[in-house]
C-alpha positions in Angstrom: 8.8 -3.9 -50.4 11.2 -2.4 -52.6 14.8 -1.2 -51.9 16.1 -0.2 -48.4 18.3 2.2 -47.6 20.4 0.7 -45.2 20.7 4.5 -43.2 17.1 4.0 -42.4 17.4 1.2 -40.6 20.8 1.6 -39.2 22.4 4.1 -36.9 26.3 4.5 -35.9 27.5 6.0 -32.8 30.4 5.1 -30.5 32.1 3.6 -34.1 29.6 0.8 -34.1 26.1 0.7 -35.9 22.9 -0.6 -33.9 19.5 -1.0 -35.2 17.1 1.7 -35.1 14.3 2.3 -33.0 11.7 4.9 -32.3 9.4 5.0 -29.9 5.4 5.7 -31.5 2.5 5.9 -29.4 0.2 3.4 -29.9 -3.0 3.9 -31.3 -5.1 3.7 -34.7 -2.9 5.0 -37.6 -4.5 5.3 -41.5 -1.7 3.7 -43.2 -0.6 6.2 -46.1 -0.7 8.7 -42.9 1.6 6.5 -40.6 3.8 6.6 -43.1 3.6 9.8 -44.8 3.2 11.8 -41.3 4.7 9.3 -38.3 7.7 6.8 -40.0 9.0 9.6 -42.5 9.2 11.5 -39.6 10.9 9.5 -36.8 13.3 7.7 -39.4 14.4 10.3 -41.1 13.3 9.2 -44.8 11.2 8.9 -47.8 8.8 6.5 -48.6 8.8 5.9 -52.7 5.7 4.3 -54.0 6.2 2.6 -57.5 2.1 2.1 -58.5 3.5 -0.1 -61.5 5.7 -2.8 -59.9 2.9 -2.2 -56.3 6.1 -1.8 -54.2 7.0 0.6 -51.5 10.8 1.8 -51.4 12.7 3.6 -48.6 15.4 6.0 -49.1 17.2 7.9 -46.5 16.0 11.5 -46.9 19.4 12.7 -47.5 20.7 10.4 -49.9 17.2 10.4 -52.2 17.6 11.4 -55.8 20.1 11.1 -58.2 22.0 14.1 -60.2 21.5 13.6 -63.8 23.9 16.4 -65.1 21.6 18.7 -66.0 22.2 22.5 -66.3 19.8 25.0 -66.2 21.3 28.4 -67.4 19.3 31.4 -68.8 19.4 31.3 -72.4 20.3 27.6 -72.8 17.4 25.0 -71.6 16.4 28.1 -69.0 14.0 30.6 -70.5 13.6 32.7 -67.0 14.2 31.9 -63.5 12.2 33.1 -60.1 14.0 32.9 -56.7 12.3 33.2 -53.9 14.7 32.8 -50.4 13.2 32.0 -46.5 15.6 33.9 -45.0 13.4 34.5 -42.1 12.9 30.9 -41.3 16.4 30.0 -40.7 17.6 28.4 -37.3 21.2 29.2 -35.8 20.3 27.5 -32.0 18.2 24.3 -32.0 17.2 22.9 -28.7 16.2 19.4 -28.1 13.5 17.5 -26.3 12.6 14.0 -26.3 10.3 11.5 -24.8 9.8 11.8 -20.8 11.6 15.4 -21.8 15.2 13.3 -22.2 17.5 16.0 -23.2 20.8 15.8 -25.4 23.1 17.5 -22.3 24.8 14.1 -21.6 26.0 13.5 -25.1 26.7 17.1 -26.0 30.0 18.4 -25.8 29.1 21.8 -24.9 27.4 20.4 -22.1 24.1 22.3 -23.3 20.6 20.9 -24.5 20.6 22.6 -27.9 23.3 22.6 -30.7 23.9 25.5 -33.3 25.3 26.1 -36.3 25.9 30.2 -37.4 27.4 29.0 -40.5 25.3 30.6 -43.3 25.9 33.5 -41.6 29.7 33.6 -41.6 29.6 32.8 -45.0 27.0 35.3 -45.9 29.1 38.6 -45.2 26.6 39.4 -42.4 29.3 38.8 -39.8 31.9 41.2 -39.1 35.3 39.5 -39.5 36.4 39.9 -35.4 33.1 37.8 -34.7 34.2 35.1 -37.0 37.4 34.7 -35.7 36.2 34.3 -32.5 33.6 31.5 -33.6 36.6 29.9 -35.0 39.7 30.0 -32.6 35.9 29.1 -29.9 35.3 25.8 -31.9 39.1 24.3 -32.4 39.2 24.9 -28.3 35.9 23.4 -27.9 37.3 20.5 -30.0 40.4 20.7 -27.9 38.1 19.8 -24.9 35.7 17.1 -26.2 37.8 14.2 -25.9 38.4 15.2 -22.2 34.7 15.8 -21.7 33.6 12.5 -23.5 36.3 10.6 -21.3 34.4 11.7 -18.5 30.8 11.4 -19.7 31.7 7.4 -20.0 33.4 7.2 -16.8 29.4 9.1 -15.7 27.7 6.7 -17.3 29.7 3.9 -16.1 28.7 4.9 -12.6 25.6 5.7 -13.2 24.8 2.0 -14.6 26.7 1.6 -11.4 24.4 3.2 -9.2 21.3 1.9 -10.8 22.7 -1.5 -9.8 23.6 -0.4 -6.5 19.8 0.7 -5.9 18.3 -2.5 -7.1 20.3 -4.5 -4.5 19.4 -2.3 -1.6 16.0 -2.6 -2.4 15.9 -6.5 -3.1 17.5 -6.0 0.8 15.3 -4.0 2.0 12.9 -6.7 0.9 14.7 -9.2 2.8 14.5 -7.9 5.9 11.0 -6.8 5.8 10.3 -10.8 5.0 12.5 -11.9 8.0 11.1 -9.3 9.9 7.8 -11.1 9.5 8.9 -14.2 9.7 10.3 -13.7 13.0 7.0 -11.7 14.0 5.2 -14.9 13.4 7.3 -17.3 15.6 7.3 -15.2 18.3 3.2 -14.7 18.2 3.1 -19.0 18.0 4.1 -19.6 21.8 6.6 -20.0 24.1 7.6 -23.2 23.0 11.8 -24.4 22.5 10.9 -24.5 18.7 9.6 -21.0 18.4 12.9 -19.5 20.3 15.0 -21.8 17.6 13.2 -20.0 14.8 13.6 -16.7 16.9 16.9 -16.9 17.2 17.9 -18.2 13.6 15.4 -15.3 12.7 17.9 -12.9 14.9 20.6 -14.1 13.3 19.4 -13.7 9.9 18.6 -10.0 10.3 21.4 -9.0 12.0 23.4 -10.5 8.6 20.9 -8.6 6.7 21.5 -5.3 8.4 25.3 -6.0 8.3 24.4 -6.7 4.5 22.6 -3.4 4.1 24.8 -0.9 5.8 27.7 -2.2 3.5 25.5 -1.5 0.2 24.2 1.8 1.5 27.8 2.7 2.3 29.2 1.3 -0.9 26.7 3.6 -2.6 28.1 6.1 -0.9 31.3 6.0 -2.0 29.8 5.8 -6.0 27.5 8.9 -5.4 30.7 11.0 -3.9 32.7 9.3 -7.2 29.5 10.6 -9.6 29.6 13.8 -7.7 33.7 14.5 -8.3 32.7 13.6 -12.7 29.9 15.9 -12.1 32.4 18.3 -10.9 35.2 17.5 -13.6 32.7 18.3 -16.4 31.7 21.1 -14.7 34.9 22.2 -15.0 35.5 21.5 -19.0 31.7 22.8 -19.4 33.2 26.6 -18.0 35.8 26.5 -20.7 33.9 26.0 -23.5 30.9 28.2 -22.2 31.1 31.4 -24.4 30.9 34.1 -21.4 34.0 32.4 -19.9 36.1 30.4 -23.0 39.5 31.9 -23.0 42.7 31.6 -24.5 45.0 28.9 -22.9 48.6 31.2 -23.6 47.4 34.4 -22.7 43.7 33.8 -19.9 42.6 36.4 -22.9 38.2 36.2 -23.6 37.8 34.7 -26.7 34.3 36.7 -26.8 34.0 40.1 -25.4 30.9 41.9 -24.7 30.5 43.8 -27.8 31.7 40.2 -29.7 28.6 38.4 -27.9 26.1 41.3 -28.2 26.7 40.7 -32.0 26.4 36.9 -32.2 23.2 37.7 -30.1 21.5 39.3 -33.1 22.3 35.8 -35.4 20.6 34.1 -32.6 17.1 32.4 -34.0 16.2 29.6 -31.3 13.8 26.9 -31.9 13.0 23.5 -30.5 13.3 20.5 -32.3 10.8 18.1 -30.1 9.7 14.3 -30.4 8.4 11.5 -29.0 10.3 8.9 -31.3 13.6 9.4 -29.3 13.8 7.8 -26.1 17.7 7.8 -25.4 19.6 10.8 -25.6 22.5 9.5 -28.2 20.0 9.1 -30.6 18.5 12.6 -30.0 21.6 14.3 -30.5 22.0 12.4 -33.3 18.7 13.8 -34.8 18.8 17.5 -33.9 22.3 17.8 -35.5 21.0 16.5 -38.8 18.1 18.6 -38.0 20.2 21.7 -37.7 21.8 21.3 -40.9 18.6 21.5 -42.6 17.1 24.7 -40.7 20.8 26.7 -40.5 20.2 28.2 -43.9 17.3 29.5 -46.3 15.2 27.3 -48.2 15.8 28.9 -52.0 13.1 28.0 -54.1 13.1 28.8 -58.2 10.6 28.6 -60.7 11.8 28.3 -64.3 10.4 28.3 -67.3 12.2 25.9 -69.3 10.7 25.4 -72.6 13.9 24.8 -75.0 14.5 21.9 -72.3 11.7 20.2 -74.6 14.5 19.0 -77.4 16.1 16.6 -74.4 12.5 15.1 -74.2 11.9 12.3 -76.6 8.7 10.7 -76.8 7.1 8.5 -75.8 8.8 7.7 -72.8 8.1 11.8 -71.2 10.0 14.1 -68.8 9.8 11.5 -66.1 12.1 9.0 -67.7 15.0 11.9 -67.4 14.3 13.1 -64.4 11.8 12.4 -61.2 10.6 14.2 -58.0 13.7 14.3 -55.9 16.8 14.4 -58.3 18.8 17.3 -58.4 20.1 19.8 -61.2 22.5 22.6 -61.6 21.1 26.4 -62.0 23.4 28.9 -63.1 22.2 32.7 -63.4 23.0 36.1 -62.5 20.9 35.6 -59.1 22.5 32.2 -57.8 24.5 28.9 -58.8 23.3 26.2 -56.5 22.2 22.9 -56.9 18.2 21.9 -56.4 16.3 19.1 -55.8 13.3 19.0 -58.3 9.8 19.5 -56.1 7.2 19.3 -59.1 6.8 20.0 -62.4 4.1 21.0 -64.8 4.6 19.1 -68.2 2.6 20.1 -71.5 3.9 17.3 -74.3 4.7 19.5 -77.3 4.4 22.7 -75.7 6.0 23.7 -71.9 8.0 22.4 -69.2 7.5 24.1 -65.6 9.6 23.1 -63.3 9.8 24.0 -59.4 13.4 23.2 -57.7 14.1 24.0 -54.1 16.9 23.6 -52.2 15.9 22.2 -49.2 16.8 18.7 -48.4 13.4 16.8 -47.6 10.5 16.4 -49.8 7.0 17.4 -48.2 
């Protein structure tokens, strides 16, 4: 084992970090293919094999590769440049589903089981400039209502632990009587003798406490399901406001969305589902399909360039892979774009021709 990126094994939420675990079926895995296919997968990373030292490294997938300063424009180091762009691929809604279909509504502000993200398309000049106004003055009062709505999805929880308690003791009672119940069954089958009525009547007793004991829990849980129903209620409440159909205006009750508004943002609307059986809580669900919509929210670019005068930086005989590996990025500059790629691949004739393929999506396949 190599080095560790400490993201990978670490998450943060609630301002403290907690080790990370995903759930994974179990079952007979080939081990590049566990790794490659299941681990990258669920954890969010890269797995780096170094064949010369035999080690195994493990980077998150966002903070693999290294910028080495590079700059790739046309005429210096860049002979010609292809861009190809999956515009058609991008994702503005992103729903969420996880193991024993857990959903992210509990720890979502917006009180809905997908997240979205319409920035590239804000950005883009595809939006008319009333629409983005509304997205914006719609997310600082959504903002405005999250720390009221997370106040009462922890005052939810708490009762819902609260309950869950609640219900084990009412059964462990339930449990009890049906014993004594028994027990009390059985002395009175044994005879009609003074030491049968003594365990009769202590049997009596006992139930009678146990009933008493009962009707208390059942009414205690009560009182916890009316206090779960008046959060429910509460959020409810904070959910309407920041629900696009009905978010208004606090100063003037004014729509922040009209109809003509929402039929637009309609047309940026691309919905997938982002769906797993690593994630078993819904913290660290919501947690992975808002890194996930970062990724899908805009086009993967991908350029080919022909980069033969890049061949003077190249000194033998330590190659093209001592200045730059699979996963750092560089700098393009051109009349088409200036963005910065991660390399993909590379096609590398010493002497001759430097290929290189740079795309500017975050993960490596």
């Amino acid at each position: 084992l190599g080095y560790v990126d400490p993201t990978v094994v670490k998450e943060q939420y609630n301002n403290s970090d907690y080790n990370k675990y995903r759930w994974l079926d179990a079952g007979e895995y080939k081990c590049y293919s566990l790794l490659r296919d299941t681990l990258q997968q669920a954890f969010g990373c890269v797995f780096i094999f170094d064949d010369y030292n035999k080690t195994i490294s493990i980077y998150d997938e966002e903070n693999f590769g290294e910028n080495k300063g590079f700059i790739l424009e046309e005429g210096k180091l860049m002979k010609s440049i292809e861009l190809s762009s999956g515009e058609d691929d991008i994702v503005t809604v992103l729903h969420a589903r996880g193991k024993d279909n857990i959903s992210i509504n509990s720890y979502n502000p917006m009180g809905t089981d997908y997240v979205e993200d319409y920035s590239y398309y804000m950005n883009n000049g595809a939006m008319s400039d009333k629409l983005i106004n509304a997205l914006n003055d719609y997310y600082k009062i959504a903002e405005k209502y999250n720390e009221q709505w997370l106040k009462l999805r922890d005052q939810l929880t708490a009762k819902e632990s609260d309950m869950t308690k609640k219900d084990s003791e009412i059964y462990s009672k339930d449990q009890e009587i049906s014993r004594i119940k028994i027990l009390m069954s059985a002395s009175i089958g044994a005879g009609d003798n003074k030491a049968s009525q003594n365990e009769v009547g202590t049997y009596k007793q006992q139930l009678e406490t146990a009933q008493n004991e009962l009707a208390q829990l059942l009414k205690e849980k009560g009182e916890i399901q009316s206090s779960i129903e008046s959060i429910n209620t509460k959020i409810a409440s904070v959910t309407l406001k920041t629900n696009k159909t009905t978010c208004t205006y606090d100063d003037t009750g004014k729509s922040v969305f009209n109809d003509a508004l929402l039929e637009e943002l309609s047309y940026f609307q691309e919905e997938d589902t982002f769906e797993s059986e690593n994630y078993t809580t819904a913290i660290t669900l919501y947690n992975a399909v808002k890194k996930e919509i970062k990724k899908k929210s805009k086009p993967i670019v991908t350029t080919n360039i022909d980069a033969i005068d890049f061949m003077d930086c190249i000194v033998p005989p330590k190659g093209f892979n001592y200045w730059m590996k699979i996963g750092d990025y560089v700098t393009t500059k051109s009349e088409i774009n200036a963005e910065k790629y991660r390399l993909t691949s590379f096609t590398h004739k010493p002497g001759k021709s430097l290929t290189l393929t740079l795309s500017s999506k975050i993960v490596l396949e």
